[in-house]
Residue frames relative to the residue before (quaternion, step in Angstrom):
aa qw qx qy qz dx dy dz
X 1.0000 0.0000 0.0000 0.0000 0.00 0.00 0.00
X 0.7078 0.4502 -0.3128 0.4455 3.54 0.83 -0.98
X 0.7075 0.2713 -0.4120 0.5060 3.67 0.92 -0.26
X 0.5765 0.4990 -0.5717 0.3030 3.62 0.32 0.00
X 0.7593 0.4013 -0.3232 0.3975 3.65 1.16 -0.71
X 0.3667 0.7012 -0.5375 0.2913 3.80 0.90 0.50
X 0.7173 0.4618 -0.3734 0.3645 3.43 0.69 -0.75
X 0.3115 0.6670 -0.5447 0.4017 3.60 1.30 -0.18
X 0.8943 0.4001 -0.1879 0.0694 2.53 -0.35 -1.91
X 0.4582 0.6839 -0.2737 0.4974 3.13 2.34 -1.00
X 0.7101 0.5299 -0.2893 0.3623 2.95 0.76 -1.01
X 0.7299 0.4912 -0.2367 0.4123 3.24 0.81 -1.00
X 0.6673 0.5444 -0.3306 0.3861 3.39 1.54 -0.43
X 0.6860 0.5612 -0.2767 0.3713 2.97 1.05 -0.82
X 0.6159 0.5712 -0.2832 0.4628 3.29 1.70 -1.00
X 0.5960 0.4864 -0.3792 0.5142 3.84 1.43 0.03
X 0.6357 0.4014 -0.2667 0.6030 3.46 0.65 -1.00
X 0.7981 -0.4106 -0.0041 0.4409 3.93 0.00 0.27
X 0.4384 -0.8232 0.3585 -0.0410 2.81 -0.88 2.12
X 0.6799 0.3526 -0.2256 0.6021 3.40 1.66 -0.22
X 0.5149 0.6848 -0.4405 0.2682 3.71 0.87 -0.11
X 0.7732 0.4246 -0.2924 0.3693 3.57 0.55 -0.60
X 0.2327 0.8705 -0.3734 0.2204 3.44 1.84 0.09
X 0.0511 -0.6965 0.6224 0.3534 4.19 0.08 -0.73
X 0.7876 -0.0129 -0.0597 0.6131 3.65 -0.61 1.04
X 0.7641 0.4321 -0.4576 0.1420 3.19 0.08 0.54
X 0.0873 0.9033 -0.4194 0.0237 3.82 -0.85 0.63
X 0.8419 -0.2453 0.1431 0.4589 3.48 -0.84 -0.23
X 0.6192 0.4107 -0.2238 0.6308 3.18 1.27 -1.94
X 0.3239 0.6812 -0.5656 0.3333 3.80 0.17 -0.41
X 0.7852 0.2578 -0.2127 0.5213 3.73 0.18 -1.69
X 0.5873 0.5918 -0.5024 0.2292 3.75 0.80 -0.68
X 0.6829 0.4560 -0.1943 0.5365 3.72 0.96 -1.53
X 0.3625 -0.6589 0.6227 0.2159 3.62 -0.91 0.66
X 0.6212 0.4266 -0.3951 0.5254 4.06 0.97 -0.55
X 0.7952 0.3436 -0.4061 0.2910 3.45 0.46 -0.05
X 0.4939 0.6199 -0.3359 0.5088 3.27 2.01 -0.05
X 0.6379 0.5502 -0.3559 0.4045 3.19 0.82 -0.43
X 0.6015 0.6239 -0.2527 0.4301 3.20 1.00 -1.52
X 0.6202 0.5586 -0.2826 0.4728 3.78 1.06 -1.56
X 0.7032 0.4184 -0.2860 0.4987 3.78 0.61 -1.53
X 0.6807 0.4503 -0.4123 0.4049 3.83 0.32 -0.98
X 0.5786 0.5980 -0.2923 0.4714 4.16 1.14 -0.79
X 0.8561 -0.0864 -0.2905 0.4185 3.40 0.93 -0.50
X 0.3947 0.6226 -0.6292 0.2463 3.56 0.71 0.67
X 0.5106 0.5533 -0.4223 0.5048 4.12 1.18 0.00
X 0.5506 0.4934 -0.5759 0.3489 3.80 0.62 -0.08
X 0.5847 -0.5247 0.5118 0.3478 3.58 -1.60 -0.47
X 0.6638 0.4029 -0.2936 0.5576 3.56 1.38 -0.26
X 0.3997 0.6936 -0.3655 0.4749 3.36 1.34 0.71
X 0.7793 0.3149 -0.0683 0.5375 2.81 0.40 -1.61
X 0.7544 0.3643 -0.3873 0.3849 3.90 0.71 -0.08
X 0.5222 0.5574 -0.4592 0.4536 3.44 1.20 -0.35
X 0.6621 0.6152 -0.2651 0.3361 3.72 1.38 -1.29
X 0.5669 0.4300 -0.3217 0.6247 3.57 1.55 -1.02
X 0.6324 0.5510 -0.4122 0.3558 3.79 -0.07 0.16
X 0.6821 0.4790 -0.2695 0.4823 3.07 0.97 -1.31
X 0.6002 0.4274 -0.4449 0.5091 3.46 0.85 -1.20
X 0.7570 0.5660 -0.3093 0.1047 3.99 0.06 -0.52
X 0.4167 0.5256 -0.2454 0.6999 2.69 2.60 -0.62
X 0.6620 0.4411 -0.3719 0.4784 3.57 -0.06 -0.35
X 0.6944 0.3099 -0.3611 0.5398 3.98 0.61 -0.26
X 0.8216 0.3210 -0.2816 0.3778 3.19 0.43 -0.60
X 0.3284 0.6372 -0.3942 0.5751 3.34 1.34 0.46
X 0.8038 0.1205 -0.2351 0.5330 3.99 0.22 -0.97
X 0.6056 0.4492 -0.5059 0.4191 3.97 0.71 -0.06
X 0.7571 0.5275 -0.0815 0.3767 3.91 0.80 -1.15
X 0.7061 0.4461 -0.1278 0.5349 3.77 1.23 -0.88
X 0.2853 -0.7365 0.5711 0.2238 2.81 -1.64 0.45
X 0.6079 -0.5891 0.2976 0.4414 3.36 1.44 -0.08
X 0.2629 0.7938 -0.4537 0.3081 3.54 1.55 0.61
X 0.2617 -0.6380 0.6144 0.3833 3.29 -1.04 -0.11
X 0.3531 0.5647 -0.6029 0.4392 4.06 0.84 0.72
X 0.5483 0.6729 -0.4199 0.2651 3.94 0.95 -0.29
X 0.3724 0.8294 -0.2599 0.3253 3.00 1.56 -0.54
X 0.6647 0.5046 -0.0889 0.5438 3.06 0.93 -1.77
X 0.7506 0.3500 -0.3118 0.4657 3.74 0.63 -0.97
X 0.6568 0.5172 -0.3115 0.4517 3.57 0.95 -0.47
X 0.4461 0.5415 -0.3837 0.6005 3.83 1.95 -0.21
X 0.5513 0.6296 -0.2736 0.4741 3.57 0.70 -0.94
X 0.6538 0.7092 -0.0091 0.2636 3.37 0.20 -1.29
X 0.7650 0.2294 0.1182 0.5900 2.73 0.66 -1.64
X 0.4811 0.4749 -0.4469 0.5859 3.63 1.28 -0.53
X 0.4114 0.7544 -0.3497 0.3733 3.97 0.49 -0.62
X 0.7137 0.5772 -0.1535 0.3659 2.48 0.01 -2.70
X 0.7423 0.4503 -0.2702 0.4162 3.12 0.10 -2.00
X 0.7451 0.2984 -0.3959 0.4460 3.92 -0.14 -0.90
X 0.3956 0.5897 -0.5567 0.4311 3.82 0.74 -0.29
X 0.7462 0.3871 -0.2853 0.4604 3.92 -0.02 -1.55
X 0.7509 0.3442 -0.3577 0.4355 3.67 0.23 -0.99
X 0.5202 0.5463 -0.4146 0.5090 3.91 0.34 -0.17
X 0.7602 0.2674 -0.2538 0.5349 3.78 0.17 -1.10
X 0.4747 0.6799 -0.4096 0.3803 3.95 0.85 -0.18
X 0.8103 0.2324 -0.0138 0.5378 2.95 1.01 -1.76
X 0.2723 0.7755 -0.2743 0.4991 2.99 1.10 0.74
X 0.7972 0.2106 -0.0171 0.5656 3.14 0.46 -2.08
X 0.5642 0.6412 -0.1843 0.4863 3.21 1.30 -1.00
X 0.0307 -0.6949 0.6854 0.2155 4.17 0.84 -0.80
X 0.7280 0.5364 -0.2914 0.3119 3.44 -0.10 0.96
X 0.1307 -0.8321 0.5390 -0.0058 3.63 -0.30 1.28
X 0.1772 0.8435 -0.4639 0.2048 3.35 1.02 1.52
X 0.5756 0.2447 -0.2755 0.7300 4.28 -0.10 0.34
X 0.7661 0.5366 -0.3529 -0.0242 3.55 -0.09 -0.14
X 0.2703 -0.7996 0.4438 0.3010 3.57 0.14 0.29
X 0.1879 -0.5789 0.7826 0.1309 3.45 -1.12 1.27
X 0.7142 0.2522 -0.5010 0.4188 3.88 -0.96 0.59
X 0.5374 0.4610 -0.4892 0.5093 3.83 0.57 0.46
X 0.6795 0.4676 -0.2429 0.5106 3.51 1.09 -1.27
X 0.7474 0.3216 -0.4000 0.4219 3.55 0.83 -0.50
X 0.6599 0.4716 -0.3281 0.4842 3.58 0.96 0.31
X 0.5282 0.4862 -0.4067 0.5649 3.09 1.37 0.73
X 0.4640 0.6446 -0.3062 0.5248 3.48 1.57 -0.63
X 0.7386 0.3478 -0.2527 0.5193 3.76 0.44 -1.13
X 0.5106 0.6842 -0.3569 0.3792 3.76 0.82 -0.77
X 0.8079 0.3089 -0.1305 0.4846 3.61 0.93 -1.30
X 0.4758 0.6737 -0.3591 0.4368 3.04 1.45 -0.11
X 0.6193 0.5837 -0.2118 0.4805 3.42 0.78 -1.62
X 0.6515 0.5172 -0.3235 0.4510 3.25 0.77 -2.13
X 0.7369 0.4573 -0.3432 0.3607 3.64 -0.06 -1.54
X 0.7392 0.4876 -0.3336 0.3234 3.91 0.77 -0.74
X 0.4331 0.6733 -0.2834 0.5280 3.33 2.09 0.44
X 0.8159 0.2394 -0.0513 0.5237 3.22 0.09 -1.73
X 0.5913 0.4795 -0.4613 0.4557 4.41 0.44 -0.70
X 0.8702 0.0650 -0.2849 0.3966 4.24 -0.21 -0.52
X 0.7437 0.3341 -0.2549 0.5199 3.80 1.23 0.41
X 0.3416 -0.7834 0.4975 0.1488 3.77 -0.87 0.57
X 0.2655 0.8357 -0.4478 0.1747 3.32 1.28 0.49
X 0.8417 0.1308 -0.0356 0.5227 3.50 1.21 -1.19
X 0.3504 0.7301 -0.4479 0.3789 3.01 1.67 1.27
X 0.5688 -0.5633 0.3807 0.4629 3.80 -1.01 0.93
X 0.5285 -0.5400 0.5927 0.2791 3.25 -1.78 0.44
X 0.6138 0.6455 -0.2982 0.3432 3.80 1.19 -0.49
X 0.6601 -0.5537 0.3567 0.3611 3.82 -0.24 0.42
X 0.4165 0.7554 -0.1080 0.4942 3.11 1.39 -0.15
X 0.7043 0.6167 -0.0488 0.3483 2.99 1.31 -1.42
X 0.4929 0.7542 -0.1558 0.4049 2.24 1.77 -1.75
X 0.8389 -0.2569 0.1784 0.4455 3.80 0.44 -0.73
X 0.4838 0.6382 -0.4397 0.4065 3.54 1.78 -1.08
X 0.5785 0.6790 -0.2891 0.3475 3.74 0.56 -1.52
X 0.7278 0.2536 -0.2164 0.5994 3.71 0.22 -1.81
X 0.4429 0.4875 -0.6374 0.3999 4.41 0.28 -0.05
X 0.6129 0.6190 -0.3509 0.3437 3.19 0.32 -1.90
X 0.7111 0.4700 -0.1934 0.4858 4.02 0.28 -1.15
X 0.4288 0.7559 -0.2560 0.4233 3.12 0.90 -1.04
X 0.7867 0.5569 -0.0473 0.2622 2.52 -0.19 -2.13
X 0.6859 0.6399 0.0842 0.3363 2.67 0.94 -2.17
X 0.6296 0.5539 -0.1316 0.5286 3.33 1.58 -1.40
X 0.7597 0.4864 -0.2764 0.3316 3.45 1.13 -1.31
X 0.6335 0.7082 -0.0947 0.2970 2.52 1.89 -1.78
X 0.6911 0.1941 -0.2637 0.6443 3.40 2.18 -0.35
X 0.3449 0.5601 -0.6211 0.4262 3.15 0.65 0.54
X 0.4627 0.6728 -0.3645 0.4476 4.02 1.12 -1.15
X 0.8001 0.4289 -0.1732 0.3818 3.45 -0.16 -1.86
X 0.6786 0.4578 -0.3076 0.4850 3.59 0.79 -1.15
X 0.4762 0.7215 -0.3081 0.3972 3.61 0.90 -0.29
X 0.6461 0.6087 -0.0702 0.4551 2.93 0.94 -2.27
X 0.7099 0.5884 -0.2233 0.3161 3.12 1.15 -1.85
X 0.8161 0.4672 0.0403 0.3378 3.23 1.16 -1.69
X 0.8760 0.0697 -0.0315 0.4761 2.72 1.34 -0.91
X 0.5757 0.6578 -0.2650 0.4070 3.71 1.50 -0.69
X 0.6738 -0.1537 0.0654 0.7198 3.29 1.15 -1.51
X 0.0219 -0.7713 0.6310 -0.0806 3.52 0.00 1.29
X 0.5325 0.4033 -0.5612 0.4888 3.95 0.89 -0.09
X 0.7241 0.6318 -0.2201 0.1676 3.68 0.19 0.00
X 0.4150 0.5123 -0.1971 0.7256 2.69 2.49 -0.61
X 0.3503 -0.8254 0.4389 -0.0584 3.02 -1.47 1.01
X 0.1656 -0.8198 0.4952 0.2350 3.89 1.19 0.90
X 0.8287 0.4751 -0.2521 0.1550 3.01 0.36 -0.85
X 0.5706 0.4488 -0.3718 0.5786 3.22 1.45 0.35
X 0.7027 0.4523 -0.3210 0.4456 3.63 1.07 -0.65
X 0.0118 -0.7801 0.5905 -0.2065 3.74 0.64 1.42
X 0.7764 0.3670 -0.4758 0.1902 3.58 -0.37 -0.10
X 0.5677 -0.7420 0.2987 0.1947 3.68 -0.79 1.14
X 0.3933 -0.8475 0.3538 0.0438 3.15 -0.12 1.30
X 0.5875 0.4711 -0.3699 0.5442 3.38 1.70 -0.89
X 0.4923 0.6628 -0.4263 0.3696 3.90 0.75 -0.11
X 0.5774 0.5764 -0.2406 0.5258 3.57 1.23 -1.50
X 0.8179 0.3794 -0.3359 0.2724 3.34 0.46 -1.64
X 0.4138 0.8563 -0.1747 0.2551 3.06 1.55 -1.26
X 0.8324 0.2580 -0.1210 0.4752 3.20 0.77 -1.73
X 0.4566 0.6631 -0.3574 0.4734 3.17 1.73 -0.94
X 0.7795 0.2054 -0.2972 0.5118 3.96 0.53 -0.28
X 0.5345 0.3834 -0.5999 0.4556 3.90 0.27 0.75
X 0.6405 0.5372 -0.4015 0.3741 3.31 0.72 -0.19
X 0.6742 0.5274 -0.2287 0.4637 3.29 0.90 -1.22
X 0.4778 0.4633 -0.4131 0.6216 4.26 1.25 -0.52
X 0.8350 0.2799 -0.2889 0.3755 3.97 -0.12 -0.47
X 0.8284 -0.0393 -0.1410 0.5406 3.35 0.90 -0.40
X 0.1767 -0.7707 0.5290 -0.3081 3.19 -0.81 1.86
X 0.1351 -0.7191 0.6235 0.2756 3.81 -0.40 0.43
X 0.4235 -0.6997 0.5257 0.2339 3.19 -1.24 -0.26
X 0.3792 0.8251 -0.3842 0.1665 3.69 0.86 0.09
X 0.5790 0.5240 -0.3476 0.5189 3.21 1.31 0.22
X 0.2542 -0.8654 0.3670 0.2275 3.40 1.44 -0.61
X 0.4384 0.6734 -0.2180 0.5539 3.03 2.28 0.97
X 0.5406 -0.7057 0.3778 0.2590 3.61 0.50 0.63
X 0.7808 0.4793 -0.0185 0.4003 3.35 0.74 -1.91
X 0.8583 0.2595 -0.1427 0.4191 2.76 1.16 -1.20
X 0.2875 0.6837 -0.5029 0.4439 3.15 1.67 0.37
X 0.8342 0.3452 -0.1612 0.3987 3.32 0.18 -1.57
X 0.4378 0.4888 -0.5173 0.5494 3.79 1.51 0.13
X 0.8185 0.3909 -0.2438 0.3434 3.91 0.60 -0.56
X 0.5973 0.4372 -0.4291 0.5175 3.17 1.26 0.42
X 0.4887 0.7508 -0.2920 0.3351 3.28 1.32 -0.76
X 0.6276 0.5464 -0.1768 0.5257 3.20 1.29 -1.92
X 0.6220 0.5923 -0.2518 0.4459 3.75 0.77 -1.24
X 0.6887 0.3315 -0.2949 0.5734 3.60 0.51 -1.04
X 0.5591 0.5987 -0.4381 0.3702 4.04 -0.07 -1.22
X 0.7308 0.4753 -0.1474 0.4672 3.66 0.87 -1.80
X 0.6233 0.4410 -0.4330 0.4791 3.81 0.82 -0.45
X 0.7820 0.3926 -0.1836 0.4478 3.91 0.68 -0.63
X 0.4293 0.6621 -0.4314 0.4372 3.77 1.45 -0.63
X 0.7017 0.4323 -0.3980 0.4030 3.80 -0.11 -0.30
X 0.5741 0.5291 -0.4899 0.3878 3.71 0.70 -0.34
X 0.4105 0.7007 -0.4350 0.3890 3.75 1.00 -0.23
X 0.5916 0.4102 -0.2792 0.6355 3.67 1.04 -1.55
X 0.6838 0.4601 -0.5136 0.2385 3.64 -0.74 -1.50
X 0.6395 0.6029 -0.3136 0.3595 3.24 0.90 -1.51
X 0.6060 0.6169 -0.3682 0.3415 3.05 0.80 -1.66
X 0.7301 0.5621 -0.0955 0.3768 3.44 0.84 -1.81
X 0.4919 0.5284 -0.3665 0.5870 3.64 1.64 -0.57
X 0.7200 0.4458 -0.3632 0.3884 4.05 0.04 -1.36
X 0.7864 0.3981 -0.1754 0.4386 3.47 0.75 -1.23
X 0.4765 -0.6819 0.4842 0.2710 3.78 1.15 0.34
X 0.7019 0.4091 -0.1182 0.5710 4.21 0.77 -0.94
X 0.2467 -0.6149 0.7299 0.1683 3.54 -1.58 0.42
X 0.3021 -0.5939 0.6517 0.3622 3.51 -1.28 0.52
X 0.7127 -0.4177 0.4154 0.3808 3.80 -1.79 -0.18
X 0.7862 0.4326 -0.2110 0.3876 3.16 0.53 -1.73
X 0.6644 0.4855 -0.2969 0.4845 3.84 1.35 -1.18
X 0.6187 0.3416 -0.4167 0.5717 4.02 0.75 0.00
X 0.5701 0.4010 -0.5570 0.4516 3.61 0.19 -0.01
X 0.5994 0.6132 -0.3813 0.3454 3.79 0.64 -1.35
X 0.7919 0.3879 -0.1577 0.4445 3.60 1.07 -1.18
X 0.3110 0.6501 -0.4220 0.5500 3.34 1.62 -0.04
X 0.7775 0.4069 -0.2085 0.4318 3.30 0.01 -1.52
X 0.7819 0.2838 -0.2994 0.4675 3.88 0.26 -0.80
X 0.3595 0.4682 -0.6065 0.5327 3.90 1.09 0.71
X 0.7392 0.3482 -0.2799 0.5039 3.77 -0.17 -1.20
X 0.8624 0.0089 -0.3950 0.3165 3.56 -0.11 0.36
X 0.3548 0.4490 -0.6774 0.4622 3.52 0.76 1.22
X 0.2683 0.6851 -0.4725 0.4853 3.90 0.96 -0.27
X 0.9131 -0.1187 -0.1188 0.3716 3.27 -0.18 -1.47
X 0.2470 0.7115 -0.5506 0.3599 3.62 0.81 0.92
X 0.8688 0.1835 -0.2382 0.3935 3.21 0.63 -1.19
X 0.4122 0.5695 -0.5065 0.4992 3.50 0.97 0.33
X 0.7151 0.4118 -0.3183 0.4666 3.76 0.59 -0.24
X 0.7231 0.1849 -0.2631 0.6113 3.74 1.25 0.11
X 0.2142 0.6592 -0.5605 0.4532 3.57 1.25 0.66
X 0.6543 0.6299 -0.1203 0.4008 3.62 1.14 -1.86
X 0.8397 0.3957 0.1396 0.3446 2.50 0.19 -1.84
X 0.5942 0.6705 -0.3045 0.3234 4.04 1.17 -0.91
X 0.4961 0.4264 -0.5446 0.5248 3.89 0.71 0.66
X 0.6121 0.6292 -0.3209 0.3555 3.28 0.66 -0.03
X 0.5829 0.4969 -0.2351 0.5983 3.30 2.06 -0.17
X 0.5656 0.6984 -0.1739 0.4027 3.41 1.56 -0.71
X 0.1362 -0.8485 0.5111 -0.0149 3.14 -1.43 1.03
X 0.0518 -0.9571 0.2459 0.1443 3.13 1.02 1.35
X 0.4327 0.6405 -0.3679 0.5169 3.24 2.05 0.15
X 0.7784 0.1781 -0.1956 0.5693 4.28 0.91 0.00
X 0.6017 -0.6636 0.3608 0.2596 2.95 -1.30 1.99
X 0.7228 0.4834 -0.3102 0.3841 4.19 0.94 -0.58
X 0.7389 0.5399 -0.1105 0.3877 3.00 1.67 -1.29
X 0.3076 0.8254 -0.3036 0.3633 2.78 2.14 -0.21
X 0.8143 0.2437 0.0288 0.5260 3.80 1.03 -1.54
X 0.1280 0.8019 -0.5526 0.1877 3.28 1.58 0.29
X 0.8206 0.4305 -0.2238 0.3019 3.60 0.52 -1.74
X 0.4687 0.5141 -0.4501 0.5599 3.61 1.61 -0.87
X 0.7624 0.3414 -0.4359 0.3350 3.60 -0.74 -0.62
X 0.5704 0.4294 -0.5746 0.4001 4.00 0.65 -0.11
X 0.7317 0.4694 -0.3234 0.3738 3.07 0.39 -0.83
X 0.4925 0.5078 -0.3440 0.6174 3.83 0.94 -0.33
X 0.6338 0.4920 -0.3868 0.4545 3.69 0.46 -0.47
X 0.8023 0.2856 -0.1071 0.5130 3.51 0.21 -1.46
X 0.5497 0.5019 -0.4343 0.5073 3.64 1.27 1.03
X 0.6821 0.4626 -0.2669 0.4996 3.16 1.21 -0.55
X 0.4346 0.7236 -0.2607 0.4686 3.67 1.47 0.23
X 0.7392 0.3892 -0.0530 0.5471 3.09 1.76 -1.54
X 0.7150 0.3585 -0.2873 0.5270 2.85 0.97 -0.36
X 0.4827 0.5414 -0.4216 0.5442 3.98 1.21 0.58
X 0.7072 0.1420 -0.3361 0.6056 3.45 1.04 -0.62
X 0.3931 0.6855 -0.6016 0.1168 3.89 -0.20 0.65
X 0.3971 0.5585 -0.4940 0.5351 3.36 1.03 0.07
X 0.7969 0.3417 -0.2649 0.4220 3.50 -0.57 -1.70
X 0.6615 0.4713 -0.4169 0.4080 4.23 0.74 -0.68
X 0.6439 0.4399 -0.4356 0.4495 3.78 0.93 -0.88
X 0.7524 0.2602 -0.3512 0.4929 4.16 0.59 -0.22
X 0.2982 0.3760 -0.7333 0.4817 3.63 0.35 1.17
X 0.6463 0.6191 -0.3431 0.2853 3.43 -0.02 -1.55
X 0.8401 0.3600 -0.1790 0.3642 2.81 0.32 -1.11
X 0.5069 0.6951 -0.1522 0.4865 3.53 2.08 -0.40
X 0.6986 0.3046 -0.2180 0.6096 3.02 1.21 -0.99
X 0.5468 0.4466 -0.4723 0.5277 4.43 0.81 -0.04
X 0.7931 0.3116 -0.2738 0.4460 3.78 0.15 -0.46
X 0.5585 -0.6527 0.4404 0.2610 3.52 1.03 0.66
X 0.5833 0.5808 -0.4843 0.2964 3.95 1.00 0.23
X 0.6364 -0.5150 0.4059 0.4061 3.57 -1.04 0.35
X 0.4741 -0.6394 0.5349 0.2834 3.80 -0.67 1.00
X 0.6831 0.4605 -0.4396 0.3578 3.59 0.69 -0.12
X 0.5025 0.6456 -0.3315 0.4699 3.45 1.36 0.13
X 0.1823 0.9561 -0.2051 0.1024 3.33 1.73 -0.39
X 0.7580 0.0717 0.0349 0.6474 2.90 1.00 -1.59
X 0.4810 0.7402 -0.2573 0.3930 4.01 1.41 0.10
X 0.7386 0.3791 -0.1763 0.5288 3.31 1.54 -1.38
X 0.5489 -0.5824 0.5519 0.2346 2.93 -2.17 0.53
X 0.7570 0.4817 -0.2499 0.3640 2.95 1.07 -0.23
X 0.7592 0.2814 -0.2369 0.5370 3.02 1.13 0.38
């Protein structure tokens, strides 16, 4: 954890101390000359992390004015979303691709149990459902979705093109993740459903999801290379655990029980959870970053010198 989250931090310094330097072509005059702004925008709207961050945006933005009421609970559905998104891209990848190379099937099957848990929370109670219109149903689709969408991949993994998936790089033990993720989740637990089970099926899901990506990193350590479609996938669940926890950053007394000495901190630790997530992928987020400013393919990720 501590070396995956140094590169954050580099990252984040350097991007304060000088915020335009690591740009490739890219500077002040840049914005002055319209031929050279143009040149910059036309360079990266042809990447592939262009065009998927771009089909998103246009998708939050529609479903934002057709679906919302304009809450800031939207947050959560638009975290929701985009977790989606991501298995949407890696499904149709491997898909078009017949192939479940870079991928990890024990991240995907612990993402499988994650929505499960999640859905046995939020589909027959509204305890940890947005306050935004959204809520209303767009939100549990969104999960839904999400459930099939790895339920899809793990499929791929096992059976469709299983000569293609690779055990042998995808070594790191998932029943360990799940394991602790539920002793935790029996001791701390909100309670907003006022349902026992499904508290702890929703805290459960919450913890599993802060630690479920080391499956990939690993994946990405054994094999020395990132694939395109699986660093975009993690790209995407940084930015919306991004906004998950900025929405219970807000919002976490609201998980609390200041009348019980355990339940008391129920709400700090989610939120300490879904930090400690970001700061596991802060290495792998400060070289996207840096992949997607220097115009190099993200599958070079861990390969280049230059990033």
């Amino acid at each position: 954890i501590l070396q995956c989250s140094r590169g954050l931090f580099q990252f984040v310094a350097k991007r304060v101390s000088h915020p335009l330097a690591d740009m490739d072509g890219f500077s002040m005059d840049t914005l002055k000359d319209p031929e050279q702004l143009k040149k910059l925008v036309m360079k990266y709207s042809q990447t592939e992390a262009f065009k998927i961050w771009g089909g998103f945006a246009l998708t939050a933005f529609v479903v934002f004015m057709l679906f919302s009421s304009g809450d800031f609970s939207f947050l959560l559905t638009l975290s929701s979303l985009l977790s989606m998104f991501s298995f949407l891209m890696v499904a149709l990848k491997i898909e078009n691709g017949k192939s479940c190379k870079g991928v990890s099937l024990k991240m995907m099957e612990c993402y499988v149990l994650i929505f499960a848990f999640r859905l046995c929370a939020i589909i027959p109670f509204e305890g940890y459902l947005p306050f935004d219109k959204s809520g209303d149903w767009f939100y549990q689709m969104c999960e839904a979705l999400g459930f099939c969408l790895a339920g899809t991949v793990v499929f791929f993994c096992r059976a469709k093109y299983a000569a293609t998936y690779d055990p042998d790089t995808d070594t790191f033990n998932h029943i360990y993740l799940g394991a602790a993720a539920l002793a935790v989740s029996l001791i701390f637990h909100p309670s907003l459903n006022g349902f026992l089970p499904s508290d702890i099926a929703w805290a459960f899901a919450l913890y599993l999801e802060s630690v479920a990506v080391l499956c990939q990193l690993f994946m990405f350590m054994k094999e020395g290379r990132a694939q395109e479609h699986t660093s975009h996938f993690l790209a995407a669940q940084a930015l919306a655990k991004v906004m998950s926890f900025i929405f219970w950053a807000s919002s976490f007394s609201e998980l609390s029980d200041p009348n019980h000495h355990i339940k008391a901190f129920v709400g700090n630790w989610v939120v300490c959870t879904q930090l400690v997530q970001l700061l596991v992928m802060g290495d792998f987020i400060y070289h996207y970053l840096r992949c997607i400013q220097q115009g190099i393919p993200v599958s070079q990720l861990l390969s280049s010198d230059n990033v």
